[in-house]
Structure formats: C-alpha cells, structure tokens
TITOR-545999 format. One record per residue: z, x, y of N, C-alpha, C, O, CB in turn; residue number from 1; residue in one letter. Coordinates in steps of 0.05 Angstrom, whole numbers, plus 5000, padded with zeros to 4 digits. Each point is the difference from the previous one (the first is absolute). Glycine has a CB too. Layout:
<site n_up="Z" n_east="X" n_north="Y" ca_up="Z" ca_east="X" ca_north="Y" c_up="Z" c_east="X" c_north="Y" o_up="Z" o_east="X" o_north="Y" cb_up="Z" cb_east="X" cb_north="Y" resi="NUM" resn="a"/>
...
END
This chain:
<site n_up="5000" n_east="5016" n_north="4976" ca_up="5000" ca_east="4984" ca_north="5024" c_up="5000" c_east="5017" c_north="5025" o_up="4984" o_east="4995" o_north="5018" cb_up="5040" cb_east="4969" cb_north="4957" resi="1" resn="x"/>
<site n_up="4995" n_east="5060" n_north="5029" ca_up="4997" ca_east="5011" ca_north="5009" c_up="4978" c_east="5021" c_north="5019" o_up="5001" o_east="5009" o_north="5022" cb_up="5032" cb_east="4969" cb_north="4949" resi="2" resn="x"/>
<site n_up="4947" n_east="5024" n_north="5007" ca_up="4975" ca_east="5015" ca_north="5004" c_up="4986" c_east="4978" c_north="5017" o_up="4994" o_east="5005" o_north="5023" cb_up="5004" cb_east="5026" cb_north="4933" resi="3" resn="x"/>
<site n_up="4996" n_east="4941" n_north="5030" ca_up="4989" ca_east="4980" ca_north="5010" c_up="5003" c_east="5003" c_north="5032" o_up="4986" o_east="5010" o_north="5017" cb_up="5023" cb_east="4963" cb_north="4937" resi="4" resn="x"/>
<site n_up="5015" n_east="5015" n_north="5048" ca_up="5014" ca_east="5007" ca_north="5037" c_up="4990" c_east="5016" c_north="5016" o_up="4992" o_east="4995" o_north="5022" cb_up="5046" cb_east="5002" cb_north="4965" resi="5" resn="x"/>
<site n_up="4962" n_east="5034" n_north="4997" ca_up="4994" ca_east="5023" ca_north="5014" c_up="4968" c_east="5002" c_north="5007" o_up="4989" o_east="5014" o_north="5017" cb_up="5054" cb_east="5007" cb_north="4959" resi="6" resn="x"/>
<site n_up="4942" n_east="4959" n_north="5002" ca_up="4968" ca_east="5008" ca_north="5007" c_up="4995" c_east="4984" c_north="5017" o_up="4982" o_east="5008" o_north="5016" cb_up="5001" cb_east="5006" cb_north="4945" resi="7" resn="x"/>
<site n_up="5031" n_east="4955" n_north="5044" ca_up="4990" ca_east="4982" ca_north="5018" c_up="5008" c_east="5015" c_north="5028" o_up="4982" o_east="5004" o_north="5017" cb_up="5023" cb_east="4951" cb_north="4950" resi="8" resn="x"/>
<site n_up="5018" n_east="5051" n_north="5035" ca_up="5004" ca_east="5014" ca_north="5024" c_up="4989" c_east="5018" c_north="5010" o_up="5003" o_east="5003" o_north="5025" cb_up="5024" cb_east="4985" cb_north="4966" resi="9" resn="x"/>
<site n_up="4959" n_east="5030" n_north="4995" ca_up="4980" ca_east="5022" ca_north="5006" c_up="4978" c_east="4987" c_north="5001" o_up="4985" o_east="5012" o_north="5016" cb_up="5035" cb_east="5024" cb_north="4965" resi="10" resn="x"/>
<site n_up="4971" n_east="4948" n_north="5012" ca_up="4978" ca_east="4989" ca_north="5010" c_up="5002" c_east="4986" c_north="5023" o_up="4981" o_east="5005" o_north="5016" cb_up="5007" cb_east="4996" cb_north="4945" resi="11" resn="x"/>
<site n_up="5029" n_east="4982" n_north="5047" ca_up="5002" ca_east="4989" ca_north="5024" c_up="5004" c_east="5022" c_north="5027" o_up="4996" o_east="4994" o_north="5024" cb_up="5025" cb_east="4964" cb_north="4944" resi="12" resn="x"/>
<site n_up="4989" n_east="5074" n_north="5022" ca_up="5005" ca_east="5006" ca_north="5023" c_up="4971" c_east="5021" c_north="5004" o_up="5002" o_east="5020" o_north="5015" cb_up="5060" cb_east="4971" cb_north="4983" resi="13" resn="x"/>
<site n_up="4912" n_east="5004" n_north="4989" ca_up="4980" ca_east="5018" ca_north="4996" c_up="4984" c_east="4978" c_north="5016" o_up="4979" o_east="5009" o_north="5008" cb_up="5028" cb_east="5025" cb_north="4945" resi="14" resn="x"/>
<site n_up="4996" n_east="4941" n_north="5053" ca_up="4985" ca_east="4983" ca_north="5005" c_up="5015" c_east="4986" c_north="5033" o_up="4995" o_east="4980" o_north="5015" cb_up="4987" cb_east="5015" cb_north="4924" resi="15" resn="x"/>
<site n_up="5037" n_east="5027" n_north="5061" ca_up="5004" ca_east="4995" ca_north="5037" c_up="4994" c_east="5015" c_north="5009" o_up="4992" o_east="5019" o_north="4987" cb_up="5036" cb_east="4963" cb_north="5020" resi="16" resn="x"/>
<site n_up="4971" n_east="5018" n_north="5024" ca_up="4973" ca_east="5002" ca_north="5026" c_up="5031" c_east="5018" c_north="5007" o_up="5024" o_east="4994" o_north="4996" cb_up="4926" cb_east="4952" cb_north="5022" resi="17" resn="x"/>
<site n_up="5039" n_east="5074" n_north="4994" ca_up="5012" ca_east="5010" ca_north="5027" c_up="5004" c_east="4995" c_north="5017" o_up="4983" o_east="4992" o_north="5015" cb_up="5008" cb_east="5024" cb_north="4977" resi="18" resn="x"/>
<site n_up="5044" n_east="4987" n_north="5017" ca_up="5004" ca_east="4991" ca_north="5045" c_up="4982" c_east="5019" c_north="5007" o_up="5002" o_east="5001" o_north="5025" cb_up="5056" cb_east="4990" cb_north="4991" resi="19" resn="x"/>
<site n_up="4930" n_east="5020" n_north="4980" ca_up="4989" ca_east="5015" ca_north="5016" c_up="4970" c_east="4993" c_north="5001" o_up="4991" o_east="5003" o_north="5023" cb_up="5044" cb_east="5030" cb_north="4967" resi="20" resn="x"/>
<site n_up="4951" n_east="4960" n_north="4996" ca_up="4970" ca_east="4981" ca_north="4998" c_up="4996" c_east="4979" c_north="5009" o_up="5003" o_east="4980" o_north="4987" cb_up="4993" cb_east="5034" cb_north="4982" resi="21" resn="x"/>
<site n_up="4995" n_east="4987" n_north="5059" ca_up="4999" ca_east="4969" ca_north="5010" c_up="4980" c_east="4984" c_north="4980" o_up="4981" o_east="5009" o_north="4987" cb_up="5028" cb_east="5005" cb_north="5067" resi="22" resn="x"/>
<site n_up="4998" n_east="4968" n_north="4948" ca_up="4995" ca_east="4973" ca_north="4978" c_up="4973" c_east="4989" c_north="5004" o_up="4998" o_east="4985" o_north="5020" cb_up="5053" cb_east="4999" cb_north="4981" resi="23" resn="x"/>
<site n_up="4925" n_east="5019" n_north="4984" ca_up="4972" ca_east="4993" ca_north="4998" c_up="4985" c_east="5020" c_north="4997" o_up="4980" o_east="5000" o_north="4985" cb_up="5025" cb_east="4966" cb_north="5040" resi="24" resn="x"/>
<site n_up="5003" n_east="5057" n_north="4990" ca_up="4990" ca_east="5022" ca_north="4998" c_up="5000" c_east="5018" c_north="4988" o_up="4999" o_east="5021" o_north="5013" cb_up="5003" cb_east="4968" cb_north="5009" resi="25" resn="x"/>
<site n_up="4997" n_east="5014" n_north="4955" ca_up="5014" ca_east="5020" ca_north="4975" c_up="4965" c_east="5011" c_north="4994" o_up="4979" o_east="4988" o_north="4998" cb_up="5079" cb_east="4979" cb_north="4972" resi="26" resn="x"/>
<site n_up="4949" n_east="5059" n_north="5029" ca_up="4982" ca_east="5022" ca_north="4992" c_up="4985" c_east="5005" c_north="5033" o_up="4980" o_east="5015" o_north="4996" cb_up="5011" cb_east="4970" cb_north="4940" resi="27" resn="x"/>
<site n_up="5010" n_east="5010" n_north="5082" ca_up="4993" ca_east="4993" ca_north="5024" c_up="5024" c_east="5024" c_north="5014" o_up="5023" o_east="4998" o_north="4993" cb_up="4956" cb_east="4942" cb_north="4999" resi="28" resn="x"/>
<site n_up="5015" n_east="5084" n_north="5028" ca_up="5018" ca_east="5006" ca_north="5012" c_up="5005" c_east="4993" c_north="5030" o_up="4982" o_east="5001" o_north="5017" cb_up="5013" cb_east="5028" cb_north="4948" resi="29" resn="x"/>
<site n_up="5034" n_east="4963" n_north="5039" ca_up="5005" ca_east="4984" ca_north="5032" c_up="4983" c_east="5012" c_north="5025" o_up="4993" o_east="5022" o_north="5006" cb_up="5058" cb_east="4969" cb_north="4979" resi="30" resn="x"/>
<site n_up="4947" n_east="4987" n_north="5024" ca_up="4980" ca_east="5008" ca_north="5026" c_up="5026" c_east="5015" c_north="5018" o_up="5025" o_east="4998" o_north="4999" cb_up="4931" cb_east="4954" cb_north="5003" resi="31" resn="x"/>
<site n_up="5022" n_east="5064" n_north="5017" ca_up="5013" ca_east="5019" ca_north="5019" c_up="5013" c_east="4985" c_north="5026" o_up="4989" o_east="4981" o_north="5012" cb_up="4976" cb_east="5055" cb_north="4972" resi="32" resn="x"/>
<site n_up="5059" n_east="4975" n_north="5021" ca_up="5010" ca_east="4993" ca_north="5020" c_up="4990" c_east="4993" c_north="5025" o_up="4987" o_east="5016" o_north="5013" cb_up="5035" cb_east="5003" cb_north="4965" resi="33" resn="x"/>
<site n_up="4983" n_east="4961" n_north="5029" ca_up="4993" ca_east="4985" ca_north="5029" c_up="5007" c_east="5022" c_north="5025" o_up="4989" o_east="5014" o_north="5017" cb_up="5024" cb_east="4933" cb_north="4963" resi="34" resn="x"/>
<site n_up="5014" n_east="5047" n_north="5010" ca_up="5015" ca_east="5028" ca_north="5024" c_up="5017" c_east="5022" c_north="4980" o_up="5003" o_east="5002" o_north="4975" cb_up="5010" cb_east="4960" cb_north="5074" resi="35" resn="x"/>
<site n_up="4997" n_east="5052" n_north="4974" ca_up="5012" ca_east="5032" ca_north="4983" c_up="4982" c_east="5016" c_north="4990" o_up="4975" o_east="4997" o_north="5001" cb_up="5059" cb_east="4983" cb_north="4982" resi="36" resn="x"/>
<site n_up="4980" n_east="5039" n_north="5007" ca_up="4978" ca_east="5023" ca_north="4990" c_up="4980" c_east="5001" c_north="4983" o_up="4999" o_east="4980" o_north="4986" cb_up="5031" cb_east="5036" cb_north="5021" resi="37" resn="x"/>
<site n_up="4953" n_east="4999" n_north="4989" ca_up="4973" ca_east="4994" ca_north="4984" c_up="4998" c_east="5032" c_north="4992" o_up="4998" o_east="5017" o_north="5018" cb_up="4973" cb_east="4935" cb_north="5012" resi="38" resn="x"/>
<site n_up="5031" n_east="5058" n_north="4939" ca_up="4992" ca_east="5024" ca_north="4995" c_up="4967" c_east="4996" c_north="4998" o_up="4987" o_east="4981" o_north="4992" cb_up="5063" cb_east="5035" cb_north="4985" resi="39" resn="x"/>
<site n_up="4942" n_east="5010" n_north="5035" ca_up="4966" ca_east="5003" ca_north="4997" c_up="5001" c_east="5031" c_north="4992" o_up="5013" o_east="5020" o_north="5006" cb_up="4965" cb_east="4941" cb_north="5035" resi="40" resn="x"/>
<site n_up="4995" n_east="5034" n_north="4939" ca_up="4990" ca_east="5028" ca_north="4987" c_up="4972" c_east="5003" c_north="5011" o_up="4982" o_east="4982" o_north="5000" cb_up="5045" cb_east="5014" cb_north="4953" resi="41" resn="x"/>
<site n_up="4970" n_east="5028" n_north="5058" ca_up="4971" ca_east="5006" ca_north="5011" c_up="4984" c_east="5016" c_north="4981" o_up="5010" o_east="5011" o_north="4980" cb_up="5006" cb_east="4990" cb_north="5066" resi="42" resn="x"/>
<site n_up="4960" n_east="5001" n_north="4960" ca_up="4982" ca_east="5012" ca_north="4983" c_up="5004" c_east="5025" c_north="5009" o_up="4982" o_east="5013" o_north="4990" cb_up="4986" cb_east="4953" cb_north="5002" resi="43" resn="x"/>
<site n_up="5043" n_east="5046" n_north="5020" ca_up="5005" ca_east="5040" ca_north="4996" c_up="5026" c_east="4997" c_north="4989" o_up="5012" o_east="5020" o_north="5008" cb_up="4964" cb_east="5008" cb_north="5037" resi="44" resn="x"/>
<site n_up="5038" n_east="4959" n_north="4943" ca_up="5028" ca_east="5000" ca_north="4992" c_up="5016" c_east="4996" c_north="5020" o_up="5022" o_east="5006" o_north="4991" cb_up="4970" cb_east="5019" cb_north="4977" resi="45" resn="x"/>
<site n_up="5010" n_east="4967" n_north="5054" ca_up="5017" ca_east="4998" ca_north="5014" c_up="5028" c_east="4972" c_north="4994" o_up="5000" o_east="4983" o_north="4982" cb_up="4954" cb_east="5044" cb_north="5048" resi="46" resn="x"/>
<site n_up="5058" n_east="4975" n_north="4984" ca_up="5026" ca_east="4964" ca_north="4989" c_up="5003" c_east="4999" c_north="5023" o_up="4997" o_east="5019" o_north="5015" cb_up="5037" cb_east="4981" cb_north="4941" resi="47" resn="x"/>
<site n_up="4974" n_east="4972" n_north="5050" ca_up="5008" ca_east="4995" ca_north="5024" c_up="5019" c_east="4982" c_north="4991" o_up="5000" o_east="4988" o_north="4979" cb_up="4961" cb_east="5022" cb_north="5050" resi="48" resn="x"/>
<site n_up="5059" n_east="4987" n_north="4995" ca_up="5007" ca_east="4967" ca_north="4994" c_up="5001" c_east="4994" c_north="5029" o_up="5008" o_east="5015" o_north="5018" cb_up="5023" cb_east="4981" cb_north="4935" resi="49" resn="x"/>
<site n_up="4959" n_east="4981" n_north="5050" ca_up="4992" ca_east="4991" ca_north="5025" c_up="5007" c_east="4962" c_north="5004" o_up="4993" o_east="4981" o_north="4986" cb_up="4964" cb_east="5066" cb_north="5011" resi="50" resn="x"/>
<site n_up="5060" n_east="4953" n_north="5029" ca_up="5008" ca_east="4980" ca_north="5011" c_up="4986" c_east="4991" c_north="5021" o_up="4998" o_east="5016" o_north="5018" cb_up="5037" cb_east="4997" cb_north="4965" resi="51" resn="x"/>
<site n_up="4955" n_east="4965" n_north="5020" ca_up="4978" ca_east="4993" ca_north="5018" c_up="5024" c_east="4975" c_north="5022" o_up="5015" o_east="4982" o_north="4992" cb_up="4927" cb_east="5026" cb_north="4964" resi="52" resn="x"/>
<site n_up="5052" n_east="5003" n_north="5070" ca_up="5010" ca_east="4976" ca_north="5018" c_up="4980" c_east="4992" c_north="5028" o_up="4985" o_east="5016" o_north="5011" cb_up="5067" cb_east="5002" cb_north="4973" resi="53" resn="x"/>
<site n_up="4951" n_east="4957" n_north="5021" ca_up="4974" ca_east="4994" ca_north="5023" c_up="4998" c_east="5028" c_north="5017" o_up="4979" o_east="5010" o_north="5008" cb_up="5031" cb_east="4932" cb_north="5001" resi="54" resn="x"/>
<site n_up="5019" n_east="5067" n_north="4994" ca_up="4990" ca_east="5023" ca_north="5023" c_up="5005" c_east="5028" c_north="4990" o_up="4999" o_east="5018" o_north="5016" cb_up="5014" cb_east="4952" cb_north="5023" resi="55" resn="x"/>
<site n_up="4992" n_east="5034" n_north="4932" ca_up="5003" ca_east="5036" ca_north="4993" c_up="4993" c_east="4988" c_north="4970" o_up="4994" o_east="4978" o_north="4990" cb_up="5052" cb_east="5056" cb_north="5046" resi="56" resn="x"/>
<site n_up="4959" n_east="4992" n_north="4955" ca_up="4997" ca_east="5000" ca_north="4973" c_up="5023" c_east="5026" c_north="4992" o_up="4998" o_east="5020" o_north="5014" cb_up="4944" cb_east="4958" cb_north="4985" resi="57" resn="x"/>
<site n_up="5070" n_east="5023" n_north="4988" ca_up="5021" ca_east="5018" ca_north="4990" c_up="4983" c_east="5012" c_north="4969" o_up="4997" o_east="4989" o_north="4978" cb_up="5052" cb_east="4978" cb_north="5047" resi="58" resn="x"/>
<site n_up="4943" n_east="5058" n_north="4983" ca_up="4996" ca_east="5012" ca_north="4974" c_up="5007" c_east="5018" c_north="4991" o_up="4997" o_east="5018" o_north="5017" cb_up="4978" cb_east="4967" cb_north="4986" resi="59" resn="x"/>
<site n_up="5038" n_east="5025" n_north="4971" ca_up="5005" ca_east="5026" ca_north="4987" c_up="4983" c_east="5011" c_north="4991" o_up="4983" o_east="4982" o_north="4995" cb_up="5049" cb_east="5008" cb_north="4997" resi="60" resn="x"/>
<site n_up="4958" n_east="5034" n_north="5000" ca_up="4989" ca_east="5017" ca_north="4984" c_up="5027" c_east="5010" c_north="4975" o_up="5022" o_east="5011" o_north="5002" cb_up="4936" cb_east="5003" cb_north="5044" resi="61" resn="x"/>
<site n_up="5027" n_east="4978" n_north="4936" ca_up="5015" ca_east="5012" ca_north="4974" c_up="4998" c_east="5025" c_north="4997" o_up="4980" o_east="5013" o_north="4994" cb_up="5012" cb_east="4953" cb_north="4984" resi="62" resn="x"/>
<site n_up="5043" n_east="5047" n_north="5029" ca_up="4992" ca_east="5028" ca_north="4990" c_up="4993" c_east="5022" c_north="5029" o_up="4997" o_east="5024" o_north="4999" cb_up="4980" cb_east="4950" cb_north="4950" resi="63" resn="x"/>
<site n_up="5022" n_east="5007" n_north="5078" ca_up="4994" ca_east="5005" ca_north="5021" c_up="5011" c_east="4991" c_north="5031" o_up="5023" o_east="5002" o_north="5007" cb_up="4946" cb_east="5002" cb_north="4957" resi="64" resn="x"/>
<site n_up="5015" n_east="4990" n_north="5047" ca_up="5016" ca_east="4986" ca_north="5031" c_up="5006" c_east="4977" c_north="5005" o_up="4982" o_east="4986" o_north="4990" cb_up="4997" cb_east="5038" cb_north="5028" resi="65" resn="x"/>
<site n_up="5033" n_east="4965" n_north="4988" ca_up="4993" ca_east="4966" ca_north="5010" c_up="5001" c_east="5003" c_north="5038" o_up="5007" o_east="5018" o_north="5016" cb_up="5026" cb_east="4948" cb_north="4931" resi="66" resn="x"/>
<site n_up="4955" n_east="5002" n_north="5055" ca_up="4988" ca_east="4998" ca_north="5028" c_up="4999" c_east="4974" c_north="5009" o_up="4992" o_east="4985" o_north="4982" cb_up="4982" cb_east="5053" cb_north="5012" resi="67" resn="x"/>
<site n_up="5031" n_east="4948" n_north="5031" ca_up="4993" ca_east="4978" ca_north="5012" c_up="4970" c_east="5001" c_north="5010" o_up="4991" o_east="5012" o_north="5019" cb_up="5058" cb_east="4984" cb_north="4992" resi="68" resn="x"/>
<site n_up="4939" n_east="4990" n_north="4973" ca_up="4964" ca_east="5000" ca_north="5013" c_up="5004" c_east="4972" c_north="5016" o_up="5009" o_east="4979" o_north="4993" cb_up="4954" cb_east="5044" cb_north="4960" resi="69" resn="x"/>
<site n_up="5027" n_east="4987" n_north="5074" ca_up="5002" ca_east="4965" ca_north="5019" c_up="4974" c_east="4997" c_north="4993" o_up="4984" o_east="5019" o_north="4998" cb_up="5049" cb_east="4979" cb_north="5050" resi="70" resn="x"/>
<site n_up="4959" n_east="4965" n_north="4948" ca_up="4983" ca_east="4991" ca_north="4997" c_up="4976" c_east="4997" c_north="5025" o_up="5002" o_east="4988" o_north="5022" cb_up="5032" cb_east="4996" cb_north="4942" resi="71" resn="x"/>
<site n_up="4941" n_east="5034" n_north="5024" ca_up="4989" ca_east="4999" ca_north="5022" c_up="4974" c_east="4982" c_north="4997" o_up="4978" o_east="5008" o_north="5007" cb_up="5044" cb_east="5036" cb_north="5007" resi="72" resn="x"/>
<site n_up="4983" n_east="4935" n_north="4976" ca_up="4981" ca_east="4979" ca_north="5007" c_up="4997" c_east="4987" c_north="4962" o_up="5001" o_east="5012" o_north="4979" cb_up="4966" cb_east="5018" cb_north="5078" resi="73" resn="x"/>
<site n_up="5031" n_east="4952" n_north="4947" ca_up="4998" ca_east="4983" ca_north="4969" c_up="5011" c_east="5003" c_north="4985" o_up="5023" o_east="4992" o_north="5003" cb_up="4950" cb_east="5006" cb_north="4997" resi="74" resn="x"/>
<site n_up="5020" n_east="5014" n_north="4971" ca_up="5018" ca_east="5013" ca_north="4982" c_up="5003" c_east="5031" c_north="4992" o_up="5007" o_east="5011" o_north="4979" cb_up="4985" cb_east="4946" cb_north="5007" resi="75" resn="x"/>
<site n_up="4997" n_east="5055" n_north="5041" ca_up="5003" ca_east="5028" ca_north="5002" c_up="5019" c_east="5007" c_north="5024" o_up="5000" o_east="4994" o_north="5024" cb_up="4953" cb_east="5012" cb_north="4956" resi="76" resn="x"/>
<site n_up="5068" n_east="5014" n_north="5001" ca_up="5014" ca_east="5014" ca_north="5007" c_up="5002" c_east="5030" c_north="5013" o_up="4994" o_east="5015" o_north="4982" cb_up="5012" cb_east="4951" cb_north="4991" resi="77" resn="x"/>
<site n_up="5001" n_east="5052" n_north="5053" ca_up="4993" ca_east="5020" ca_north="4989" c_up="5015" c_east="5015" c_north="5032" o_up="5004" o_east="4989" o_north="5022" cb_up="4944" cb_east="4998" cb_north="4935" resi="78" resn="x"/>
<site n_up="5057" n_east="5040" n_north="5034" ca_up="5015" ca_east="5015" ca_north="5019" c_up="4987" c_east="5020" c_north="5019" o_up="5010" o_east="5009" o_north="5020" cb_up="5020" cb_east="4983" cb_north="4947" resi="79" resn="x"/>
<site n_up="4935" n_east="5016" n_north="5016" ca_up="4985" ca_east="5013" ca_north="5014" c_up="4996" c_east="5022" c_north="4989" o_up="4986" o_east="5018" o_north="5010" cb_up="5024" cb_east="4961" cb_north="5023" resi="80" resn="x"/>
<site n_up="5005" n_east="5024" n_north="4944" ca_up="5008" ca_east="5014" ca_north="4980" c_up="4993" c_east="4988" c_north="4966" o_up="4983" o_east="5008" o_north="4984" cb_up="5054" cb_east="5008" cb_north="5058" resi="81" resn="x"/>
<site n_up="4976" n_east="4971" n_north="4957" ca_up="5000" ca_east="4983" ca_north="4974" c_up="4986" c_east="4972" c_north="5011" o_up="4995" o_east="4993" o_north="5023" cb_up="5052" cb_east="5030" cb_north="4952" resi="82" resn="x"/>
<site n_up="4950" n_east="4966" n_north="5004" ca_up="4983" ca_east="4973" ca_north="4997" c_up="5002" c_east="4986" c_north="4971" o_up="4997" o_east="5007" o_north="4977" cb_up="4968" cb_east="5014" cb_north="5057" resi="83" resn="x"/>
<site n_up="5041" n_east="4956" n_north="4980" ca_up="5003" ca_east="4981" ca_north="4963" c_up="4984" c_east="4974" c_north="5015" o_up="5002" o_east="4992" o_north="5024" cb_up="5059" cb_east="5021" cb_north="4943" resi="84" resn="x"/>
<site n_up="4924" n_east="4978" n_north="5014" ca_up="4988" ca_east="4972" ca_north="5005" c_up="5002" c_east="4996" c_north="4971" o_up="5000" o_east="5014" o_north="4980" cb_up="4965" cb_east="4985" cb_north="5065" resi="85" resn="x"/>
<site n_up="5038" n_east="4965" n_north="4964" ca_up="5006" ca_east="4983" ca_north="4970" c_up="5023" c_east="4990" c_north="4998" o_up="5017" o_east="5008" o_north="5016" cb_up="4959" cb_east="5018" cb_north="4960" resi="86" resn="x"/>
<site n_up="5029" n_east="4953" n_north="5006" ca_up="5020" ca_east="4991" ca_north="4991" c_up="5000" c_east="4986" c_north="4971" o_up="4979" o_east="4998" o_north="4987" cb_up="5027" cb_east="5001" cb_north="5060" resi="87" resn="x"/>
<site n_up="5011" n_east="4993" n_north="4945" ca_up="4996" ca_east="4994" ca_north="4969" c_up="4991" c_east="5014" c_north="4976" o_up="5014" o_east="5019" o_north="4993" cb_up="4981" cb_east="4950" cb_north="5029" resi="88" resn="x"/>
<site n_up="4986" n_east="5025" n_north="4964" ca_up="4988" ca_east="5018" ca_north="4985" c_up="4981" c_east="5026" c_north="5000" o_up="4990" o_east="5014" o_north="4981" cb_up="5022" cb_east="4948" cb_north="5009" resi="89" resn="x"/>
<site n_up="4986" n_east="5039" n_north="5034" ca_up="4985" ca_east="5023" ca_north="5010" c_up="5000" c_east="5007" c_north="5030" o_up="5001" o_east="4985" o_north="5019" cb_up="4974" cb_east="5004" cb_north="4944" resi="90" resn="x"/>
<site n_up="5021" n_east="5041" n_north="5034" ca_up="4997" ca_east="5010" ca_north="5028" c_up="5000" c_east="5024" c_north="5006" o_up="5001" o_east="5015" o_north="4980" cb_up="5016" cb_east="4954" cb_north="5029" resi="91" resn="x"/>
<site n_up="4980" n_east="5044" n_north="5016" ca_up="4974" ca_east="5032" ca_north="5011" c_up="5025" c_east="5010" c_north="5004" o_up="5015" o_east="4982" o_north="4993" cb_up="4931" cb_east="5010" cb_north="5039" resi="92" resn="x"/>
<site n_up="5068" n_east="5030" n_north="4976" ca_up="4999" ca_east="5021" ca_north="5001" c_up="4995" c_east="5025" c_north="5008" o_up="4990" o_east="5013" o_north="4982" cb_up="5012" cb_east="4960" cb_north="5005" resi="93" resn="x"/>
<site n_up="5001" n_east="5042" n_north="5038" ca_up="4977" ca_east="5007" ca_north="5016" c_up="5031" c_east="5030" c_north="5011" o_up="5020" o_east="4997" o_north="5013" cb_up="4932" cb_east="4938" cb_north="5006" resi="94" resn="x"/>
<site n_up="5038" n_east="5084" n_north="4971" ca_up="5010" ca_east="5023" ca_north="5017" c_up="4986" c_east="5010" c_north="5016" o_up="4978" o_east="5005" o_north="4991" cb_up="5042" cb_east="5003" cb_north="4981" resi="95" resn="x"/>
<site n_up="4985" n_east="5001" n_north="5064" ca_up="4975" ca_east="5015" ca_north="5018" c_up="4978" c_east="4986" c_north="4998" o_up="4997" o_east="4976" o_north="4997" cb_up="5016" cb_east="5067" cb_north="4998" resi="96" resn="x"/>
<site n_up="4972" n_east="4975" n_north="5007" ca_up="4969" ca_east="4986" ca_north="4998" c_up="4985" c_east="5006" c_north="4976" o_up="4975" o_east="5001" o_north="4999" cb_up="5021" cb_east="5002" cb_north="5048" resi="97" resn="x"/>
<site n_up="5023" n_east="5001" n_north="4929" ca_up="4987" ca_east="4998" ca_north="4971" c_up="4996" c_east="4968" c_north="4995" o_up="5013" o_east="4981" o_north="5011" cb_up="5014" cb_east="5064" cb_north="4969" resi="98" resn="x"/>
<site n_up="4951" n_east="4952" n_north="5002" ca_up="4983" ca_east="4978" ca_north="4991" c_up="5028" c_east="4982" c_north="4982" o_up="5011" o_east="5007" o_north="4980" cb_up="4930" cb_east="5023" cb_north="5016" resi="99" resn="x"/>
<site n_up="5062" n_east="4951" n_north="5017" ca_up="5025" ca_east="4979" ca_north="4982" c_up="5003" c_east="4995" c_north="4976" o_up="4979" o_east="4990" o_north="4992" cb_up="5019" cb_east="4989" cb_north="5037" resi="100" resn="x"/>
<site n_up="5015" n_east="5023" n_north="4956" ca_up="5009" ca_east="4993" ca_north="4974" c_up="5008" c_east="4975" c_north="4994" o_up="5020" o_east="4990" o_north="5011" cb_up="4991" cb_east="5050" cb_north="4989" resi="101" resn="x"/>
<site n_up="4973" n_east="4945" n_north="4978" ca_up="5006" ca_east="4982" ca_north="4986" c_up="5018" c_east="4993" c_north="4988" o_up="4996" o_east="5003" o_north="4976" cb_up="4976" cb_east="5004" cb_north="5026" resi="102" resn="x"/>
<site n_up="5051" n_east="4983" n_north="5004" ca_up="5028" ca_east="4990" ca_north="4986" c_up="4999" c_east="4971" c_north="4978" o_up="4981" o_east="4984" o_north="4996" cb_up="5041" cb_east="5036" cb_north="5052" resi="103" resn="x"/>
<site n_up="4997" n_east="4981" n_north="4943" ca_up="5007" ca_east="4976" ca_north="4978" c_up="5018" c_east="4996" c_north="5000" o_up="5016" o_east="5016" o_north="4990" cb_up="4963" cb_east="4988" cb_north="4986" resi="104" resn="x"/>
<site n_up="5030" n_east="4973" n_north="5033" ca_up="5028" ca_east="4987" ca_north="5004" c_up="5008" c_east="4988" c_north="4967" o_up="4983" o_east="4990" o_north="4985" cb_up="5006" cb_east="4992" cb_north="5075" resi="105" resn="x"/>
<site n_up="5046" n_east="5023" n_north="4931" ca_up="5001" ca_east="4989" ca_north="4978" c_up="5031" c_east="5008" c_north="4993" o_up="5010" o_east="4994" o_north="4978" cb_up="4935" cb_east="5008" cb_north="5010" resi="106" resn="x"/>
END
C-alpha cells in the first residue's frame, strides 16, 4: 500500500507547474521587461545592462564603466562618447565614431 501512495504522489508532484512559470506559457520564455534593466549581448562580445528612461538611460558595461547617457532624441541615447539606441529586444551600441554594434536584449 505503501508503494501505491508513494507512486501516486510522485506522480502528482511531476505533473505540477512551477511559481515560477507564468501560466499558458510553458516552454515559451517571459517577455522582457517593460521597465528596469535589460541585459544585452553585442556582436563583438560586449554586455551591457541598460536602463532606459524618457530622459537618460543608465548603462553598465560588464566588466567595465557605467554611465548616464541623456537621451538625445527618440530612443537614442548618448554622451558624445558612447551611444545606445533601442529598447526591448534589440539595440546599437556605438563607441566614438566606430560603426555600431548590434545588441540582443534577453
């Protein structure tokens, strides 16, 4: 009887969902934050994590500097120095006047 017990129960607990899996969405990973930070990976390896606000953008470099970029028009950010455009799942990247880098928000 015992065993019985023990298999139903292991089965019932192989067939619950995670607090952590919002509910419909399973095998699906959560969409990116509205607000707060956003890690991005660029195509030269670079990381960022980057906070976007109507009037700055707060970004770190992984491993490197961080910086207030004031927003200088749309969704580009930039100090005259550095440069980030984008939000969400993607976005540039831009040291000096080297050719911008392609990011991936995730």
């Amino acid at each position: 009887m015992r065993v019985l017990v023990l298999g139903v129960l292991l089965a019932l607990a192989a067939c619950s969902t995670s607090p952590y899996e919002p509910i419909g969405q399973s095998g699906r990973p959560p969409p990116l934050p509205v607000d707060g930070p956003i890690a991005y990976n660029c195509a030269d390896g670079t990381q960022l994590m980057v906070e976007a606000h109507a009037t700055e953008a707060r970004v770190a470099i992984v491993g490197g500097p961080s910086m207030v970029l004031p927003n200088a028009g749309g969704d580009y950010y930039s100090n005259g120095r550095y440069g980030f455009r984008g939000s969400g799942a993607s976005g540039q990247w831009e040291v000096g006047r080297a050719a911008p880098v392609n990011c991936r928000g995730g």
